[in-house]
C-alpha positions as CSV (number, residue, x, y, z in Angstrom):
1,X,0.0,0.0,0.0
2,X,1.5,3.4,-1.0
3,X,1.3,6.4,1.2
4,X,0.3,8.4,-1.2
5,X,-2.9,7.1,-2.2
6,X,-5.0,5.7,0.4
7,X,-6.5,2.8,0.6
8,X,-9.7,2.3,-1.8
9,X,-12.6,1.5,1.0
10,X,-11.0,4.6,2.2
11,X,-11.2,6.6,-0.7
12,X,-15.0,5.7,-1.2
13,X,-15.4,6.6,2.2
14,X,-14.1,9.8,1.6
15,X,-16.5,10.4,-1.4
16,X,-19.5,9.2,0.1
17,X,-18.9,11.9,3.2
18,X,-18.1,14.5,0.7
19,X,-21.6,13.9,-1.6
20,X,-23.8,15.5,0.7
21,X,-21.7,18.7,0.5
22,X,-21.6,18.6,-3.2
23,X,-25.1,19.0,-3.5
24,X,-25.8,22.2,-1.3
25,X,-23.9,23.9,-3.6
26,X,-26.2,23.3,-6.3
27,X,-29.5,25.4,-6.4
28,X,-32.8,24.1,-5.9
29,X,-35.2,23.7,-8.4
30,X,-38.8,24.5,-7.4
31,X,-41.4,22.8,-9.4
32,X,-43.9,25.2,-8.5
33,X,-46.3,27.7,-9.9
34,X,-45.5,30.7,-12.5
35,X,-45.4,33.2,-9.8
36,X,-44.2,31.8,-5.8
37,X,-43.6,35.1,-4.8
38,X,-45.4,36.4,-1.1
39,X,-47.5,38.9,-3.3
40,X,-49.1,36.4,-4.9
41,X,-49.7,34.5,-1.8
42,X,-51.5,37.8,0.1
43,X,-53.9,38.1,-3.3
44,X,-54.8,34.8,-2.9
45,X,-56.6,35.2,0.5
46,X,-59.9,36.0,-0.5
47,X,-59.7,33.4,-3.3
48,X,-60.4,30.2,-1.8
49,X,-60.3,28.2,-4.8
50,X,-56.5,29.2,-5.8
51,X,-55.2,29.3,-1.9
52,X,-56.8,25.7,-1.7
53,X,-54.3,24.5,-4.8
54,X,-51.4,26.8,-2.8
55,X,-52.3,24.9,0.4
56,X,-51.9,21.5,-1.4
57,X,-49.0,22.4,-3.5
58,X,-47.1,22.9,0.2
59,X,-49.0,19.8,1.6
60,X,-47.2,18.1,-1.3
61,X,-43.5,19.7,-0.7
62,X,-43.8,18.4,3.1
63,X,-44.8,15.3,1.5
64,X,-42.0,15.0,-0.8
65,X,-39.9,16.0,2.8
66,X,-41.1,12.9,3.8
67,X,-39.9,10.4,1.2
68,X,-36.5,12.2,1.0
69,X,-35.7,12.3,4.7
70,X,-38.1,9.1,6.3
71,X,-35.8,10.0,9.1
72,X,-37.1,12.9,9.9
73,X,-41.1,13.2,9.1
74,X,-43.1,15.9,8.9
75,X,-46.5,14.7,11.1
76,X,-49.6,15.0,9.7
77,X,-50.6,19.1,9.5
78,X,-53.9,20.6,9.0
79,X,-54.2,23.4,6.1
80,X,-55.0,26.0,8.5
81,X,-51.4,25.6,10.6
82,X,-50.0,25.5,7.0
83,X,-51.4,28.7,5.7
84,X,-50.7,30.8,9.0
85,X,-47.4,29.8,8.7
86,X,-47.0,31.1,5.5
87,X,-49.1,34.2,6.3
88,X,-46.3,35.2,9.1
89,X,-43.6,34.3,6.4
90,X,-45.3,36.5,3.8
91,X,-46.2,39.2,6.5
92,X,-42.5,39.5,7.7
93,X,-40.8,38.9,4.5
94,X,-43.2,40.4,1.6
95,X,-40.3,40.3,-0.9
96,X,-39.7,36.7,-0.4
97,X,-41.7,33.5,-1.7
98,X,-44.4,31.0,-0.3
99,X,-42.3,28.1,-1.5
100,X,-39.3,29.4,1.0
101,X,-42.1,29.2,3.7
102,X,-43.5,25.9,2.5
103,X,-39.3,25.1,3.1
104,X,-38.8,26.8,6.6
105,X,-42.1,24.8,7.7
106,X,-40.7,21.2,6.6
107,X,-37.2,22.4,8.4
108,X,-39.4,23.1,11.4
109,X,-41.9,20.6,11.7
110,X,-39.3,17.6,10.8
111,X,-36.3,19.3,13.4
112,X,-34.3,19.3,10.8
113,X,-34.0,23.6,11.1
114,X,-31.5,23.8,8.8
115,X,-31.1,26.6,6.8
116,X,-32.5,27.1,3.6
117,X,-29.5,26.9,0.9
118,X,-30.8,27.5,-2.4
């Protein structure tokens, strides 16, 4: 075995640890709607047919929290919890977007609350 290289279970080792890091660097893709932004979230208050699909759209990411991380869930969460969450991340950031709330909420709710890197 040469000192230079180091062994290969090692090496693999070394790469599986690093994978994890690789990937925050990347950004996320949100598979969302045309406009995620806060603004659109606040119009949508008195339109209960179109904060309905928002509600399940975010149902859906905490979902898809769940099959990514079955370590740590997200419990089940009614739609009003969900949209005053979002309505206090709207309300203090009205720049920002409902799908960085629907984030912060699966961070929270799974005790994960790691920062969003995007």
């Amino acid at each position: 075995m040469s000192r230079c290289h180091p062994p290969a279970n090692t090496a693999l080792l070394l790469a599986a640890l690093a994978t994890p890091y690789a990937h925050a660097a990347l950004p996320l893709k949100i598979v969302g709607f045309d406009d995620m932004s806060c603004r659109a979230w606040v119009a949508s208050r008195n339109d209960t047919e179109q904060r309905a699909v928002y509600v399940a759209w975010i149902r859906g990411v905490l979902t898809g929290h769940n099959y990514a991380n079955p370590g740590q869930q997200v419990s089940a969460i009614s739609s009003n919890t969900v949209e005053q969450h979002v309505d206090r991340h709207c309300s203090e950031k009205p720049q920002g977007s409902f799908s960085d709330a629907a984030l912060r909420l699966s961070d929270r709710l799974s005790g994960r609350n790691a920062p969003i890197t995007k």
